[in-house]
BAZA-8051 format. One record per residue: x, z, y of N, C-alpha, C in turn. Coordinates in steps of 0.1 Angstrom, whole numbers, plus 5000, padded with zeros to 4 digits. Atoms other than C-alpha are relative to their C-alpha. Example, Ala and Ser with C-alpha at 12.3 -4.5 7.8 and 13.67 -1.06 7.14 Angstrom:
# residues 2
500950004988512350784955500950005012/499150004989513750714989499250085011/
This chain:
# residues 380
498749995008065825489652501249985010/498849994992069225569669500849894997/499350155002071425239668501350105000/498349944997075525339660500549955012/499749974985077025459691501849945000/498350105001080325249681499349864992/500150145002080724889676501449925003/498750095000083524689663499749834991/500050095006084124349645499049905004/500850084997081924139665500450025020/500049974990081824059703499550165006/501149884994080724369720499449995014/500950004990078324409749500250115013/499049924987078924609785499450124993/499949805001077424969769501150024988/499249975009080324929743501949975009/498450064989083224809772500350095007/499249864994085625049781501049955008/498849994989087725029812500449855001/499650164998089424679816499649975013/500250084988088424679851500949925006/498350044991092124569867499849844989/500050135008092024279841498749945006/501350124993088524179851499949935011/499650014990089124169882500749935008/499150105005092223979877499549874994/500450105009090623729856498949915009/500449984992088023729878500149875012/499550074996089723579905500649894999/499150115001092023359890498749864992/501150105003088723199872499649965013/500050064989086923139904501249905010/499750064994090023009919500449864994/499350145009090122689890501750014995/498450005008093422819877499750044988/500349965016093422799838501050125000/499449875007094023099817500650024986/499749985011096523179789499450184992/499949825000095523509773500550044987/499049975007097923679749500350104995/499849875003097623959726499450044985/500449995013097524099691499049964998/501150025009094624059670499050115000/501049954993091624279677499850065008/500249904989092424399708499449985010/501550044991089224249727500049905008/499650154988090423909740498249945001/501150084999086723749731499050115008/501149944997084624069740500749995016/500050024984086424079776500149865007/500250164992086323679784498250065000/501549994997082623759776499450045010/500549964989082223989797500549955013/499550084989084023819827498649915003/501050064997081523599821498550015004/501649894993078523829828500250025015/499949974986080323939858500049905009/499750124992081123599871498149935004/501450075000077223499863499550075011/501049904993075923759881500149945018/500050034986077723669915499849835000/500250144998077323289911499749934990/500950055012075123089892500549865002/499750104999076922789899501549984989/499049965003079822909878499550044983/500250065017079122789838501150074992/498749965008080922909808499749964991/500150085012081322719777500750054990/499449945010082222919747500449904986/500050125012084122689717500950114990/499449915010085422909687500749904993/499250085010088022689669500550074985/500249865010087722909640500049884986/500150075010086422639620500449875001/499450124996087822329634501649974995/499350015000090622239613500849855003/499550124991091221839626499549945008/500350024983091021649658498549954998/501250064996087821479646499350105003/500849875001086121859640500250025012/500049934987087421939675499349925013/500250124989086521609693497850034997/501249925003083121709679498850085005/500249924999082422019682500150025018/499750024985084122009717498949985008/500950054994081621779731498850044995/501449915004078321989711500050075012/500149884995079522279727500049985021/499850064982080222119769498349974999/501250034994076821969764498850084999/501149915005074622239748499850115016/499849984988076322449777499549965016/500250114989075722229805498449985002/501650035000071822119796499450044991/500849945008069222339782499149944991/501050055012067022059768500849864996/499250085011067921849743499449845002/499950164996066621509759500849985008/499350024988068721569787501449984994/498350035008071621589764500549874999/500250145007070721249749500749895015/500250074989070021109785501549965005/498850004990073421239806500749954985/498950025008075821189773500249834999/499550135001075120799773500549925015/499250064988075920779807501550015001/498849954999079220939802501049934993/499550105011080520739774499849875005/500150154992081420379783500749964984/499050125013083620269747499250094988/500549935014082320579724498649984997/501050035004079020559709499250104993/500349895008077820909702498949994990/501449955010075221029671499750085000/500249884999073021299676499350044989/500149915014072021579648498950095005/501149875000069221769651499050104988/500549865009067822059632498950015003/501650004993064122209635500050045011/499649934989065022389663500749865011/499150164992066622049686500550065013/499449954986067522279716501350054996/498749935000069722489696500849994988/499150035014070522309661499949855006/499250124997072122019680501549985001/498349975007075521879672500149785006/499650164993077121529687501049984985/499150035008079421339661500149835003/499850134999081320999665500949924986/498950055006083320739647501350025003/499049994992086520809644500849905003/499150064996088420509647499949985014/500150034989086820469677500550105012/499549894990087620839690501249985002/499050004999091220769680500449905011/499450114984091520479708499450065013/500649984988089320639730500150165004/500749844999089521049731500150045010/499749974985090021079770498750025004/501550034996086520989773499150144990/500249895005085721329751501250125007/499249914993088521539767499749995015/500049984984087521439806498150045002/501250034995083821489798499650165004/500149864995083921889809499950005016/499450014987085621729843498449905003/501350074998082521469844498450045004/501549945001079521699837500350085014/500049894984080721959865500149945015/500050094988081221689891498849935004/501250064996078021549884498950075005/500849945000076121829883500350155014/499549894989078422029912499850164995/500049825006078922329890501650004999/498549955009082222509879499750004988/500550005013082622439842501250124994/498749925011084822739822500149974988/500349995019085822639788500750094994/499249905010086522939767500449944989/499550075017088622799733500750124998/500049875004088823099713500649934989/498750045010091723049683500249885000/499350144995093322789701501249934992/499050015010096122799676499849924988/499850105015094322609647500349905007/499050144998095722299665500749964997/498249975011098922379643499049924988/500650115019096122249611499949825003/500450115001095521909631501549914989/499250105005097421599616501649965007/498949924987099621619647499650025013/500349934988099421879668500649965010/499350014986101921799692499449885010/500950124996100021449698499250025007/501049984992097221609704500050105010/499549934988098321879729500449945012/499650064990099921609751498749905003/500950065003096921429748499050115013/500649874992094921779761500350015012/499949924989097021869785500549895016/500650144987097121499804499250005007/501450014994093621489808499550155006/500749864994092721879815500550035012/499549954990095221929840500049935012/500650124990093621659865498950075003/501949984994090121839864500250085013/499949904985089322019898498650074997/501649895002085422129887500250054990/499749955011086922279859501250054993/498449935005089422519842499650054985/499949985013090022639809500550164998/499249924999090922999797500249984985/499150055013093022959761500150144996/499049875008093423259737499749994984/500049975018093523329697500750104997/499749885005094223579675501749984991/498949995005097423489666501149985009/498949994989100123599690501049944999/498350125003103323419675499849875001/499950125002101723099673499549965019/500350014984099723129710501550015010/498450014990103323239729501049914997/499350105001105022969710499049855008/501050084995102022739725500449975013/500250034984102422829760501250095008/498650004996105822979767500949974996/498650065006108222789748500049835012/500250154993109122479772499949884999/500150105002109122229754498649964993/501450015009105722249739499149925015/500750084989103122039764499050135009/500949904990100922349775500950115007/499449844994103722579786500049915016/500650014989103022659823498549915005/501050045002099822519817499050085014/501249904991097822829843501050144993/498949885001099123159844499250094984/499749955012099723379813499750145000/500649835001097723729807500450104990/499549925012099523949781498850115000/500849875005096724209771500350104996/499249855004097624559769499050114995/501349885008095624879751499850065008/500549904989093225049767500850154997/498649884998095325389776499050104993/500349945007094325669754498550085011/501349974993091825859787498949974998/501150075002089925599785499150034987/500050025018089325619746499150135002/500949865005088426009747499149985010/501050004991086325969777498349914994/501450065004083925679760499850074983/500249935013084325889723499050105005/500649944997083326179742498149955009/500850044996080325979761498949944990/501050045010079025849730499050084989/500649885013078526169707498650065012/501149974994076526299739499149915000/500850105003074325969738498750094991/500449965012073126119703500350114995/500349855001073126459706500950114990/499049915005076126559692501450045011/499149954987079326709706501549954995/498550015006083326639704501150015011/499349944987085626829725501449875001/499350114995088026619744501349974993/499050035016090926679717499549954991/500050045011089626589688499749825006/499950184995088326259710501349924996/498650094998091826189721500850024981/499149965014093126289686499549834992/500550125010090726009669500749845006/499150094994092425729695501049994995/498749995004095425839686500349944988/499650025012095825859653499949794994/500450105005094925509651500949855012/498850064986097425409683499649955008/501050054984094725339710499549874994/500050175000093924989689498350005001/501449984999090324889702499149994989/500650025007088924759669500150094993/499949905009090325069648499150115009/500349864990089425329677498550014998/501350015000085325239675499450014985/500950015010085225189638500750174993/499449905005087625509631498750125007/501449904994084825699659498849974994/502149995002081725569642499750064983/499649925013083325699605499750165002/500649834999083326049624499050045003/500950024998080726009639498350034990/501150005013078425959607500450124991/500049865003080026269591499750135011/500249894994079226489621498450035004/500549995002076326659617499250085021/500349984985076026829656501350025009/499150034997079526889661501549994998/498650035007083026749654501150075002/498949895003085626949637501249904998/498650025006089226889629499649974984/500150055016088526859592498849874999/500750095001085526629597501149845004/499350144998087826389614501449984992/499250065011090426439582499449934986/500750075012087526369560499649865002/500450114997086526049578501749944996/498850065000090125939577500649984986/500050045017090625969540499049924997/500550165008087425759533500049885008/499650154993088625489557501449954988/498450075006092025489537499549974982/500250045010090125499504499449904998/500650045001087925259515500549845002/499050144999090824989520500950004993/498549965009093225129494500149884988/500050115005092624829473500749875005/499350064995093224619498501650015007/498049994992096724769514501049994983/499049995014097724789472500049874997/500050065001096924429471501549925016/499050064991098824319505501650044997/499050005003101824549496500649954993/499550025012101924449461500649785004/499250134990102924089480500949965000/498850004988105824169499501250014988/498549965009109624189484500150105007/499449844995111624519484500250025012/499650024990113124419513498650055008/501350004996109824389527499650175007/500449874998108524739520500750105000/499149904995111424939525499849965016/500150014986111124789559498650055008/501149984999107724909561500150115005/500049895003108525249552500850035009/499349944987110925299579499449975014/501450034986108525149605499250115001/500849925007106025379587500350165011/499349835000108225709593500749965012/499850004983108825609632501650025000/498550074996112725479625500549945013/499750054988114225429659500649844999/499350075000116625219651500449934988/499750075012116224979622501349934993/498750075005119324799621501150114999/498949865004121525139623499949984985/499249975013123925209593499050084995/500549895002122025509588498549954994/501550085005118525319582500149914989/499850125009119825049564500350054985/499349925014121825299537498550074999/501249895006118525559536498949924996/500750105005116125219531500049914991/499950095010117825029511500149885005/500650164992117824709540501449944997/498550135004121524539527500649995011/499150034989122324469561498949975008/500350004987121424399594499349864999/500750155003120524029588498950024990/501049975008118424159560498550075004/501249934993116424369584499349905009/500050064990116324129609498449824991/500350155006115023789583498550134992/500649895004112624099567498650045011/501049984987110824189604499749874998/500650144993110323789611498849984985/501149995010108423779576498950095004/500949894998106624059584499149925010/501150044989105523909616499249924998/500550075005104623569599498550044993/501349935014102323749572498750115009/501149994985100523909605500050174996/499949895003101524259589500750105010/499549934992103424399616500049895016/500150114994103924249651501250085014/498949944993106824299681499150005018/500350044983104924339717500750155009/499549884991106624519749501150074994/498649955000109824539730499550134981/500249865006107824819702500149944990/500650065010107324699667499150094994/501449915006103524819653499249914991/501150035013101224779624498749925007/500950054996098924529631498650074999/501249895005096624749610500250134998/499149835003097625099621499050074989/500649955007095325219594501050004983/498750015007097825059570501550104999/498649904989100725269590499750114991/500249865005099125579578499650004983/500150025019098225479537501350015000/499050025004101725419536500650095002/498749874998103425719551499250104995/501249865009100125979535499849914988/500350015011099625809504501349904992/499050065010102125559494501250084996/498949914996105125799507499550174995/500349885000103026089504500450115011/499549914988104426239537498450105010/501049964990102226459561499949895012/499950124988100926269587500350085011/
């Protein structure tokens, strides 16, 4: 049985990684040289699937060179993180689960860990402490990344993937100064920092007053460039014995604005309608049951917003140069200039729209196009 020759909404693996060499490369480097990493960029444009892979390529040349994956996904306060934290450094670190036991009580001098085990004890293990005690002591959980790699003369990488729920702890700011005392002392060890929410990460680590800004240098992530896109579209229909001339490739990128998570699931929609090889109307028919197949959901998100709101939409929508112009404001209905202005920042908040490199775009350019073909009814 043929496996689908696209893959989105989950890490992806190197026969689904397109181009990003210059970033790896980049990354790369600055990993090996113990300088932490911010990384900085909309919302599914492949921050976890390319740390991952870094981390294949880094394995490959040196096996002394660890990577410790921690998803803060579900960690909404410090004890869930102090936690979890220390599961995930030692699971990383030591493959068997006595050794965990063994090194963890050497490491701790005031805390008093509890271990959790599952039937499985290698890989349904989980550390948990008191907290009053973590609250006097959490240095001794934040230096123990710096500990294990000194003892064991490895490099330790800690990936913290939606580094942003730190905003849910009790206080964040506490605990960031707290973080960024003890991390920025380690020498066997660096950190690379990213999440899926761009306003709250660049308020994290370029605003100066916040404790992680200048923290390790700062990676803005950019979209793979359209070439790229038709080249692996076109690479994949050959795979599976169909065909898709190099336009309609680049056409299916497009239409969806190069974004990586739309681009694979918008190709695997055409994909499944093409029977040996893809037409222009095949890839208008896949495009209508993507928009039917979320038209609930964009009627629920719009039905949300104030007027303001979605007149502001609709001139985004219909590729408005110049939103605060007279001319946009009177043909939209935006009141004024301040009205446009307090209107975008909502937008950005609610994660519906978003401002990078100066442009402002649909987070969910699939959204983009319901609205200007079905809500507007415009041609696309």
């Amino acid at each position: 049985m043929i496996g689908l020759p696209f893959k989105y909404g989950k890490v992806i693996d190197s026969n689904f990684f397109i181009n990003r060499d210059n970033e790896l490369q980049y990354l790369k480097t600055i990993t090996l040289s113990k300088i932490n990493i911010t990384l900085i960029s909309p919302r599914r444009w492949g921050k976890s699937s390319l740390i991952h892979r870094l981390s294949e390529v880094v394995k490959k040349e040196n096996k002394k060179v660890v990577f410790c994956f921690i998803d803060l996904f579900n960690s909404r306060t410090e004890t869930e993180f102090y936690e979890y934290f220390a599961t995930q450094i030692l699971k990383a670190s030591y493959s068997k689960w006595e050794e965990r036991i063994e090194k963890t009580k050497q490491f701790f001098q005031q805390l008093i860990p509890q271990f959790n085990f599952g039937a499985d004890p290698t890989t349904q293990f989980s550390v948990s402490f008191d907290w009053d005690s973590v609250e006097k002591n959490p240095n001794e959980i934040l230096d123990l990344p710096e500990k294990i790699a000194k003892s064991k003369k490895i490099q330790l990488v800690i990936c913290l993937d939606e580094f942003q729920n730190i905003a849910h702890f009790n206080d964040p700011l506490g605990f960031q100064k707290k973080a960024r005392s003890i991390w920025q002392l380690h020498q066997h060890c660096s950190y690379i920092l990213y999440g899926s929410k761009r306003n709250m990460m660049t308020e994290l680590f370029e605003k100066k007053s916040m404790p992680f800004y200048k923290f390790g240098e700062v990676m803005l992530l950019k979209k793979i460039e359209n070439n790229h896109w038709t080249k692996f579209i076109q690479k994949q229909f050959r795979k599976t014995k169909k065909t898709i001339s190099k336009k309609n490739a680049s056409t299916i990128a497009n239409l969806v604005d190069n974004h990586p998570y739309f681009v694979q699931q918008f190709a695997n929609a055409v994909w499944i309608k093409t029977q040996k090889e893809c037409t222009e109307s095949i890839i208008n028919e896949a495009l209508k049951d993507l928009l039917l197949q979320y038209e609930l959901f964009f009627i629920r998100e719009t039905q949300s917003l104030s007027n303001l709101q979605i007149n502001l939409l609709k001139a985004i929508a219909l590729d408005e140069k110049v939103l605060s112009g007279k001319k946009t404001i009177k043909k939209y209905h935006l009141n004024s200039s301040s009205s446009v202005s307090r209107s975008k920042d909502a937008l950005v908040q609610k994660e519906i729209i978003d401002v990078f490199e100066n442009k402002i775009e649909f987070l969910d350019p699939l959204l983009k196009i319901w609205i200007k073909t079905v809500y507007l009814n415009k041609p696309l």
